[in-house]
C-alpha positions as CSV (number, residue, x, y, z in Angstrom):
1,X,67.3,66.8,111.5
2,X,65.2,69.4,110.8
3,X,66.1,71.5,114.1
4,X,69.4,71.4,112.0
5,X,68.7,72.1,109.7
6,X,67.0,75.6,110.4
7,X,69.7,76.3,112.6
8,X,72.0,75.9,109.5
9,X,69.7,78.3,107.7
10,X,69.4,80.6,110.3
11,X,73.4,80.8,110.6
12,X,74.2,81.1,106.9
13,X,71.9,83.5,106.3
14,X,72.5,85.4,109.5
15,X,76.0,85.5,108.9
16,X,74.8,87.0,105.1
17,X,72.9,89.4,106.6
18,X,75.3,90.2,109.2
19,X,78.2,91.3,106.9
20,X,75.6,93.3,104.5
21,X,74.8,95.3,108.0
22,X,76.0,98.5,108.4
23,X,75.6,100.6,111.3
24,X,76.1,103.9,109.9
25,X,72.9,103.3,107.0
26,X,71.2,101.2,110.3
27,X,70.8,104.0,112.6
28,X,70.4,106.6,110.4
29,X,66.9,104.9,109.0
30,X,66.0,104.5,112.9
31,X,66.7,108.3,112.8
32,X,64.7,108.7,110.5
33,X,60.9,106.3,111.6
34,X,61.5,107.8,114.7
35,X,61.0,111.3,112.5
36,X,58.2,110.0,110.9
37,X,56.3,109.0,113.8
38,X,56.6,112.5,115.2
39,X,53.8,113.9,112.9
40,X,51.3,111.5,113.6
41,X,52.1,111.9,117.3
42,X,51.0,115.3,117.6
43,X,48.1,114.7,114.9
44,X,46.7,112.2,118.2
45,X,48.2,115.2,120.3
46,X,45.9,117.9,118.5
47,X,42.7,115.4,118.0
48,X,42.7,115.0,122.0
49,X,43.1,118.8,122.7
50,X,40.5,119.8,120.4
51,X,37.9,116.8,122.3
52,X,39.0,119.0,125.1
53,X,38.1,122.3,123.7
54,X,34.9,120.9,122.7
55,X,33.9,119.5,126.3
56,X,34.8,123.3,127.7
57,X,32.4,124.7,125.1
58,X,29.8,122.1,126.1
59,X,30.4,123.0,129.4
60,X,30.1,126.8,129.5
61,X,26.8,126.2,126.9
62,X,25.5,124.6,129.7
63,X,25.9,126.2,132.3
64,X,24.4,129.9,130.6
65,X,21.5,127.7,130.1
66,X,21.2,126.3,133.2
67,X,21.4,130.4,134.4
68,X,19.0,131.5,132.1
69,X,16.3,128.7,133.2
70,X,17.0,130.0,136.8
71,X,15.9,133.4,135.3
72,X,12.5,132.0,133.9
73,X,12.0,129.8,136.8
74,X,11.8,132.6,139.1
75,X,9.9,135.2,136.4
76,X,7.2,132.4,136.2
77,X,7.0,132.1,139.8
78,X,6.5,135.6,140.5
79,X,3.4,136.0,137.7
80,X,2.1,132.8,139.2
81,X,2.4,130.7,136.4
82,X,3.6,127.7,137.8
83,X,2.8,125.6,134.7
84,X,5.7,127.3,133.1
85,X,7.5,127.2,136.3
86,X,7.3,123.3,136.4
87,X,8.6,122.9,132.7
88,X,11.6,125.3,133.0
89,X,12.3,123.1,136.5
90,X,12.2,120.0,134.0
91,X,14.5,120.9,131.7
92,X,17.1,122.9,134.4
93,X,17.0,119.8,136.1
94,X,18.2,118.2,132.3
95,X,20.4,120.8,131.8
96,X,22.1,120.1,135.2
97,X,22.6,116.4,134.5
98,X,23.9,117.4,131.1
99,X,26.0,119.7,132.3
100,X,27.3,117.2,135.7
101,X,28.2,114.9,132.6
102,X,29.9,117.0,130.4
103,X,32.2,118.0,133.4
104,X,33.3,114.9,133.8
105,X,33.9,114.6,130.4
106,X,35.9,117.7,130.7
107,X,38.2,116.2,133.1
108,X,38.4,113.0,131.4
109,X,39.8,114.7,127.9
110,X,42.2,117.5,130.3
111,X,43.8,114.4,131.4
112,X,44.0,113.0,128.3
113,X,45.8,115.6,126.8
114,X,48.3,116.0,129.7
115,X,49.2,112.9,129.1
116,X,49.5,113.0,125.1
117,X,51.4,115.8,126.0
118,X,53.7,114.7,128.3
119,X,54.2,111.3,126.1
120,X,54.9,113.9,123.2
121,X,57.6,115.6,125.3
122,X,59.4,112.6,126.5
123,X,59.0,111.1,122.6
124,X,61.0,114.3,121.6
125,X,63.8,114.2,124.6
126,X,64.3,110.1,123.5
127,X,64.2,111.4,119.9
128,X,66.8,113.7,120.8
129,X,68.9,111.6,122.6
130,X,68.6,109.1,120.3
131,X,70.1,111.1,117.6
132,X,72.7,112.6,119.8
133,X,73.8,108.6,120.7
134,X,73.6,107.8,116.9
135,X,75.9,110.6,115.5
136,X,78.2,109.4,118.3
137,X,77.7,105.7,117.1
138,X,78.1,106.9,113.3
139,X,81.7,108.7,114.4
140,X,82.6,106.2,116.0
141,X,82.0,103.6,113.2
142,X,83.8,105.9,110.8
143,X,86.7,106.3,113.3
144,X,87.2,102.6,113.2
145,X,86.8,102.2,109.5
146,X,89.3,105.0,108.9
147,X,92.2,102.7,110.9
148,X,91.0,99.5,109.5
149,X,92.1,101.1,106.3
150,X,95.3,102.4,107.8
151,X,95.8,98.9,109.5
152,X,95.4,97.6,106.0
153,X,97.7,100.5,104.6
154,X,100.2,99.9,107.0
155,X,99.8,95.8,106.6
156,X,100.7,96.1,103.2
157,X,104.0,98.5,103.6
158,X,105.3,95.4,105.7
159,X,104.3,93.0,103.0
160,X,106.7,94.6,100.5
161,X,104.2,95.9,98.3
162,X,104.3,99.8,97.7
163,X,107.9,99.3,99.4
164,X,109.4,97.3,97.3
165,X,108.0,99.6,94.6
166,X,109.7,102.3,96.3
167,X,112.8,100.4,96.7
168,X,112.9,99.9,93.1
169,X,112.3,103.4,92.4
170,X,114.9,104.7,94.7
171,X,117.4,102.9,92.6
172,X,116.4,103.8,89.8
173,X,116.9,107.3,90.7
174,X,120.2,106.7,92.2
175,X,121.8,104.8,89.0
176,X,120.8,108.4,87.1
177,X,122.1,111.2,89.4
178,X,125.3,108.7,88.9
179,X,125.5,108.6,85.4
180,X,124.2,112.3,85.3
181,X,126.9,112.9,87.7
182,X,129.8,111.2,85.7
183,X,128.5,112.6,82.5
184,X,129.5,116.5,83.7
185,X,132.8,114.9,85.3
186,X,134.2,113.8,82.0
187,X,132.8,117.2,80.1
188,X,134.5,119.2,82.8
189,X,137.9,117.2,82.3
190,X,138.1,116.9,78.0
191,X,140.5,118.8,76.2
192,X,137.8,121.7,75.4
193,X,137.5,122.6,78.8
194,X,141.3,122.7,79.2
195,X,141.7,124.9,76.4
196,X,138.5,127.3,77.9
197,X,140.6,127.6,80.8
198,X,143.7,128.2,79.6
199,X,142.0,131.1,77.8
200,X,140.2,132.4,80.7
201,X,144.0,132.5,82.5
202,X,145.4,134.4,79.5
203,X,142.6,136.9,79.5
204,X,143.1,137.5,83.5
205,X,146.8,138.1,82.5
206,X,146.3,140.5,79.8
207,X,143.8,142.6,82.2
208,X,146.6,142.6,84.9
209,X,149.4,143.7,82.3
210,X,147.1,146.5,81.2
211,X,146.4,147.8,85.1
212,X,149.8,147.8,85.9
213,X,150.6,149.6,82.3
214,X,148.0,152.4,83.6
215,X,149.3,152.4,87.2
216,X,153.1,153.2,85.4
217,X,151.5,155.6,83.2
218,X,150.2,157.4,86.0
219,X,153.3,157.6,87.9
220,X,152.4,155.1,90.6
221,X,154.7,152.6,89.8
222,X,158.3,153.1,88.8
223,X,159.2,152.7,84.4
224,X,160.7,149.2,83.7
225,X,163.8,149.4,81.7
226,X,163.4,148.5,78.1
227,X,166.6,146.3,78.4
228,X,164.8,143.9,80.6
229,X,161.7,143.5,78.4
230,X,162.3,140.5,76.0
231,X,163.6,140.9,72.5
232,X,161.2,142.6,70.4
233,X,158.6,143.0,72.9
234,X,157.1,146.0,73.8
235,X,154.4,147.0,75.9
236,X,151.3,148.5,74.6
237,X,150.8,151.7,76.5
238,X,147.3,153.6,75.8
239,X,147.9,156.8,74.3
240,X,148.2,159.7,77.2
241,X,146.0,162.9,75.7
242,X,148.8,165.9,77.1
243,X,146.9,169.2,78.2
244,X,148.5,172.9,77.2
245,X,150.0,172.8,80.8
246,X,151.5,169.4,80.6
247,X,153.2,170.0,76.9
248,X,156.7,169.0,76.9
249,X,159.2,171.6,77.4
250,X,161.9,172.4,74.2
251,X,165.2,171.5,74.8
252,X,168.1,174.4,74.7
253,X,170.6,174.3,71.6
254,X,173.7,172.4,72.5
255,X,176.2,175.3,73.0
256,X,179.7,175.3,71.0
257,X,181.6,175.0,74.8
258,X,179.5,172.4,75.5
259,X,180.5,170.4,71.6
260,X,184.0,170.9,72.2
């Protein structure tokens, strides 16, 4: 029972867990430890190189010492002080063992660093990759969010949702351009209308009756007899300013042959 019970546990709260998981936040905070472990990395990096650059101090100390004794080893010699001689021999001989350990010291922290080194640089390449696999991840996980959406989108048009909205909107549209539509049919067809354009036909009339007044005026059309005008009608001619060398001509005096 109690096996079950953690296993009931473990799968409600997993499953809790699981769908409060997301990948994009996930991987960006391993992004970001794997930044913060850099520093520290080449703090160890540094402490190891400087151990290093001690040792080769150490070691070059040493070995000037070791020459000078050499010096006063052989300076005692030749005044015969071999007193002297024996304690600079005693502490060359130190000096050597000093120096014997310090070399392998030396080659103990050179490794060392080569090492922190080279585990630095491959720490940067993973670091590097890493990031380059994560922003790929990240995409990726937005790219399939963006057509779950769509999916959902797209779900909801076949459901009837926003198209039945747009259904009903269509119509409503419609039912106006017709009554918008039979509105200007019955204002173009009254008895206003009619009347405008029986006016606008008079007014074309009266423009043609005055062109072809000027046109006679003018001499290019032939007079119309005033017989075949209607009853008291005339037709308004505009005045024709005469020059002095169009002035009408006076007419002879009848003659007496001519009155008999």
């Amino acid at each position: 029972m109690w096996q079950r019970l953690k296993r009931l546990l473990r799968a409600i709260f997993g499953g809790l867990i699981e769908r409060a998981e997301d990948p994009e936040l996930i991987l960006q905070q391993v992004i970001r430890d794997m930044r913060d472990k850099l520093p520290q990395m080449n703090e160890n990096v540094a402490q190891v190189m400087a151990t290093q650059k001690l040792l080769e101090k150490e070691v070059a100390t040493l070995e000037r010492e070791i020459t000078e004794f050499d010096a006063k080893i052989r300076a005692a010699i030749k005044q015969g002080r071999d007193d002297l001689a024996t304690a600079f021999i005693s502490a060359l001989q130190e000096k050597q063992v000093a120096l014997e350990r310090s070399r392998q010291q030396l080659e103990a922290a050179r490794r060392a660093s080569e090492q922190a080194i080279r585990f630095r640089d491959n720490y940067i390449l993973q670091l590097k990759k890493r990031q380059q696999e994560a922003m790929q991840l990240i995409a990726e996980h937005r790219r399939a969010r963006i057509q779950e959406q769509l999916a959902q989108t797209m779900a909801s048009f076949q459901l009837g949702d926003e198209a039945g909205t747009f259904e009903e909107m269509r119509e409503k549209v419609a039912r106006r351009v017709a009554a918008a539509e039979a509105k200007m049919e019955l204002a173009s067809t009254g008895v206003e209308s009619q009347i405008a354009e029986i006016e606008k036909e008079a007014l074309s009339m009266q423009v043609q009756d005055m062109l072809l007044a000027y046109k006679r005026q003018m001499g290019l059309l032939p007079e119309t007899p005033a017989a075949t005008l209607p009853a008291g009608e005339t037709t308004a001619l505009p005045e024709k300013t005469l020059g002095p060398a169009e002035e009408e001509p006076a007419r002879p005096e009848p003659t007496r042959a001519s009155e008999g």
